[in-house]
C-alpha positions, 0 to 999 in steps of 0.5 A: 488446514490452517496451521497453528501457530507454535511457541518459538522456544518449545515449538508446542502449538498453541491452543485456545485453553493453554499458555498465553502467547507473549511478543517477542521484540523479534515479533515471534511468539513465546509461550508464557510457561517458557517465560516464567520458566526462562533460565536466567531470566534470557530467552533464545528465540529458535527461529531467529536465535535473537536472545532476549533478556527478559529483566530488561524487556517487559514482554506483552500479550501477542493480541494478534497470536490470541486472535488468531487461535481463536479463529483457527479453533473455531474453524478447525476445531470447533468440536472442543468448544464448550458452552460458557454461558452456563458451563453445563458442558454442552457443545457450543455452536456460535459465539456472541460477540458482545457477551464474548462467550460460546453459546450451546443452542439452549443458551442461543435460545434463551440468549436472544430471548432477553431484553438486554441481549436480544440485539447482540452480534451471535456468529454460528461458527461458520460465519466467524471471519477475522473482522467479526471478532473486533470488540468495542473497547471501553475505558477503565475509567469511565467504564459506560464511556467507548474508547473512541479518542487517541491521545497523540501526546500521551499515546494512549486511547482514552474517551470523551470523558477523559478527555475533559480531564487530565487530557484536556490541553493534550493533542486528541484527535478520533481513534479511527482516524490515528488506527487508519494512519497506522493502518497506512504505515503498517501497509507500507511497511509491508509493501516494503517487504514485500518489494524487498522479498520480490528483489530477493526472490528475484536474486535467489532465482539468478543464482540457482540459474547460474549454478545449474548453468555451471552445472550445463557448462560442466556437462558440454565441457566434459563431452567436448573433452571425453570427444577431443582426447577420445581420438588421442587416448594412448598419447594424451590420457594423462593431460586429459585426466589433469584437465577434468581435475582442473575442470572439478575444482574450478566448477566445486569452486564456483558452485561453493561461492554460489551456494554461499551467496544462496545461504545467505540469501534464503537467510535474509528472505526467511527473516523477511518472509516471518515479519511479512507473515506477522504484518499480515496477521496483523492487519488481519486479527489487530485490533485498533490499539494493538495496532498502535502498540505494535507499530514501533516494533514492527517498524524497527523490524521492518527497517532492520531488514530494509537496512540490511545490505543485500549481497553483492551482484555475483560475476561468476566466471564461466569456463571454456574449453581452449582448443588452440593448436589442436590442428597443429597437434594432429599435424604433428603427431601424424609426422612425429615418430618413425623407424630409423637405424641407429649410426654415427650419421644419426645426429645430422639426419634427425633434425630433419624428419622431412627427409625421412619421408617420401614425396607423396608422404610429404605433400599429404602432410603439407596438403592436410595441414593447409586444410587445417588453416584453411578450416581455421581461417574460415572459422575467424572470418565467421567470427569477424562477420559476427562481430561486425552483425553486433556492431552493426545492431548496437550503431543503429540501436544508438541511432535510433535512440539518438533520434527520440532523445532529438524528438523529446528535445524539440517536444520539451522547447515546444512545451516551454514555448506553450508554457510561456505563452500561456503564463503570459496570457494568464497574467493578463487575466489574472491581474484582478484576482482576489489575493485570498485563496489560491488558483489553480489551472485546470488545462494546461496549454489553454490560456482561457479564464474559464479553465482558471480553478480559484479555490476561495477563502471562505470564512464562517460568519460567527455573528450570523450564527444561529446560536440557538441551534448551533455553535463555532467552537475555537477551533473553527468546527460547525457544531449541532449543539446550541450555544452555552451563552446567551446570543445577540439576536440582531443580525443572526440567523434565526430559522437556519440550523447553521450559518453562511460565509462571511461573504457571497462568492464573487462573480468571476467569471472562472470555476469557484471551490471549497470543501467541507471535512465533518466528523459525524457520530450517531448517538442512535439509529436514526429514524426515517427522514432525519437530516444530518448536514447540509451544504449549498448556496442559496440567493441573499433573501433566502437564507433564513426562511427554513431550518434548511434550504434543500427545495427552497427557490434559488438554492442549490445543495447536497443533504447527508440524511436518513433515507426510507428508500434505501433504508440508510445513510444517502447523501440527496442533491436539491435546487429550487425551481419556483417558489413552492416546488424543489426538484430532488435529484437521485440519492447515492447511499453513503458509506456511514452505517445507521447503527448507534455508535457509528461514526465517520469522516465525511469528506465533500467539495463544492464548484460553482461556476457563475460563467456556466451556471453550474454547481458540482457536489464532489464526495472528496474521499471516494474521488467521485461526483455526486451530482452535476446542477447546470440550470443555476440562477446566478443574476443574484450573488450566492452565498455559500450555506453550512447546516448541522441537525438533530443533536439528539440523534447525532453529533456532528462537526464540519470544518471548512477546507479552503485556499491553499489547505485544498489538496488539489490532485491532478485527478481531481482537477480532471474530475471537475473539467468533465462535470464543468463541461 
């Protein structure tokens, strides 16, 4: 079972019925009986003992804790759930999301019978996840109107309506996309944690290693001892028991730096695994403007901790046990002392012990002492052949090594010299380039004209736009919203639901791209076959024959519309092959759900390679091909087309990407090589 989250200062648990959770700066929660009941106005977090003065922090709800009670409750909990619909005491057994009530089984009954509330979201209990508590927030102003705007300047959510008013001159963009970049940063600031607490874990496990080492090293060393001095009890039991003294107080003080290097560790990984935990929750239960107002705590917490410096790399010394002149201690002793008669002469014969010993005593003492240096020697010579085996290890180690870094020289004066000789070959043909736009070389090494990428500068024709139709607002979009002005008719589209490029592309010789970037919103549920954008090429004559150019002799393009086969948002590919037939490649489904309200960024590029004749439709943000058409018709000049349908089912605002704007990743260059060829 899940556990319930408790209040930092009390450590009651929360619950769905009780005080409301408060965030603390620390991102720790406090119940609001202990806020209102602070002593002197100061709370002391107990997790983190960080005080907070509340008269000079304004605390706010912790959204996140709230959710997450919620579904803790109704996953664990859900008998204390009681129907709110009618408050008549029954037990609850789903939850709508729209009304955000419990519903017992009548009120579910009666609920899904009323016009008002048949379409709303009713989980049972069981099928609540996190994602499925997220409500659609609407503006306290304009309260028929969604927040579905963030404006950058005043940092606040706001709606369409709102925008028109105080924040009309503001820096506005989607809601979606500011929670997705805050989505970003807050994952990252979690990965950084994250690689901050694999660091530390890392480090805490090198010094439990270390300290159950000393704990080895103690055990070896008092066996080696209790071993050595066994042999010598009767003359060495002192100097045993003052070496194991030595031996503890250098282990109790190598165990004590460890331990306070381990403290002060797990310190530090505590309070980065309690900030991880929330970034978590936070991804998890946050809705979209908590999230933005969350993100400046949670990365001053999370730089707090990153700039906190990590202790020191320890170098603990390990202790040996010197055993040097224990040969030469045995010898001794097996000569030292012997029964003597005390006279006059004693001074003189007492330096000389040998004297008292007789021949054979004397060669047995001689011949056991040479075995000692014999043992000795043979030991450092073992030693010595060690050393040269590393030695010998490390030099061909170095050899190696020095031969790879001679490989990677030559290969890098190889790479130059291609390099070289294919800047000078592309300058060759690259000296009647267009100037606009930027290019791009698909495969390094290759100096072949075909393998030259040329991202265009297109431009929108704004006087060939039909304005009956459609609209170039100032800021460039494409929108599917007729002209508030009354347009010219000469020379403008007058079929065609949008416009073309200013001019048709070039005949190059090299692979051609642009991109197009469109905001699309449903107004509704789309009917079936309702089209939504359009984007392509088409011959000069066939520009304005149709409200579209899907299917219509040489024109090539990738439709966004409502499709019966899937039942969905599909992006369909045509080319036109004779006059009256169109051929229809497969459909892919796309990611915008058909539901009213909905909204999405659409994300496309188009190649076009007049040397190959073919086109490739590329979805930008799945970094996938859509279709590859490699039967182009390109005697005649193409002309890119751009189309906008239906403002009464959908809103919709296409941006051209083009020139150096393109972000052109190395992937998406070897994407478009394997279409090409």
């Amino acid at each position: 079972m899940d556990t319930f989250p408790k209040c930092s200062v009390c450590h009651n648990e929360f619950t769905l019925k009780g005080p409301v959770p408060f965030l603390l700066p620390c991102l720790h929660a406090v119940c609001e009986k202990c806020v209102t009941s602070a002593a002197g106005g100061v709370i002391s977090c107990s997790t983190c003992q960080r005080e907070v003065n509340l008269t000079d922090t304004s605390l706010q709800k912790n959204a996140v804790r709230q959710k997450e009670i919620f579904h803790l409750t109704v996953k664990h909990r859900p008998t204390e759930l009681l129907c709110t619909h009618e408050d008549d005491g029954n037990q609850a057994v789903c939850w709508c999301q729209g009304c955000e009530e419990f519903l017992c089984e009548y009120c579910q009954n009666m609920h899904s019978s009323f016009k008002l509330s048949r379409n709303h979201a009713v989980h049972n209990f069981g099928d609540i996840t996190p994602q499925n508590l997220e409500n659609g927030t609407h503006c306290s102003i304009h309260e028929r109107y969604p927040l579905d705007l963030f404006d950058k300047s005043c940092n606040m959510c706001i709606c369409s309506q709102c925008r028109r008013g105080k924040h009309a001159d503001h820096e506005v963009g989607y809601l979606d996309e500011a929670a997705e970049e805050v989505t970003q940063r807050i994952e990252q600031h979690g990965k950084d944690l994250s690689a901050l607490l694999s660091r530390q874990q890392t480090h805490l496990q090198s010094i439990r290693q270390d300290t159950q080492l000393a704990n080895r090293t103690q055990d070896t060393l008092r066996k080696t001892i209790e071993h050595t001095f066994r042999s010598l009890r009767s003359q060495l039991d002192q100097r045993e028991k003052e070496l194991l003294i030595d031996l503890e107080c250098q282990t109790r003080d190598t165990k004590a730096t460890l331990h306070a290097l381990e403290a002060s560790c797990e310190e530090h990984h505590a309070r980065c695994t309690d900030i991880s935990g929330y970034i978590q929750k936070c991804l998890l239960y946050a809705s979209t403007s908590v999230l933005l107002q969350l993100e400046t705590t949670v990365e001053g917490m999370t730089r707090t901790c990153l700039e906190t410096p990590s202790p020191e790399t320890h170098d603990v010394p390990e202790a040996v046990f010197n055993t040097n002149g224990l040969s030469k201690l045995k010898s001794d002793m097996s000569g030292f002392g012997n029964i003597t008669t005390l006279t006059e002469d004693s001074e003189e014969v007492t330096p000389e012990d040998k004297q008292t010993q007789t021949n054979d005593d004397y060669l047995v003492d001689l011949e056991q002492k040479h075995k000692m240096e014999l043992a000795k020697l043979k030991s450092n010579i073992a030693s010595d052949n060690e050393r040269t085996e590393q030695l010998q290890q490390l030099t061909d180690k170095l050899n190696a090594e020095a031969n790879n870094m001679k490989l990677m020289l030559a290969e890098k004066d190889i790479t130059c010299q291609v390099a070289s000789e294919t800047i000078h070959h592309l300058q060759t043909f690259l000296i009647d380039f267009p100037t606009e736009g930027c290019v791009h070389l698909l495969k390094i090494g290759v100096a072949d004209r075909r393998m030259v990428l040329h991202c265009l500068r297109l431009k929108y024709d704004k006087d060939r736009a039909n304005l009956q139709k459609v609209h170039i607002n100032t800021e460039g979009h494409l929108i599917n919203r007729k002209s508030g002005i009354r347009p010219a008719v000469k020379g403008r589209l007058m079929e065609y639901s949008g416009t073309c490029s200013t001019v048709p592309l070039p005949r190059a010789g090299c692979p051609q791209y642009w991109e197009m970037k469109s905001r699309v919103c449903l107004d509704k549920t789309l009917p079936e076959d309702l089209l939504i954008l359009e984007v392509g090429v088409c011959q000069e004559e066939r520009r304005d024959v149709c409200h579209c150019i899907g299917g219509r002799p040489a024109s090539y393009s990738m439709s966004v519309v409502h499709c019966t086969t899937h039942g969905g948002i599909c992006r369909t590919t045509w080319m036109g092959m004779t006059y009256f037939v169109g051929m229809y490649l497969p459909c892919l489904p796309d990611t915008l759900p058909n539901s009213a309200g909905a909204s999405h960024t659409l994300h496309y590029g188009v190649a076009y390679d007049d040397a190959r004749e073919k086109i490739v439709f590329i979805d930008v943000k799945e970094n996938k091909v859509i279709s590859t058409i490699d039967i182009v018709d390109s005697s005649q000049p193409l002309w890119p087309m751009f189309g906008v349908y239906n403002p009464g089912d959908v809103t919709v605002s296409m941006t051209l990407v083009v020139g150096s704007d393109i972000n052109m990743t190395e992937e998406k260059k070897a994407m478009i090589v394997k279409a090409l060829l």
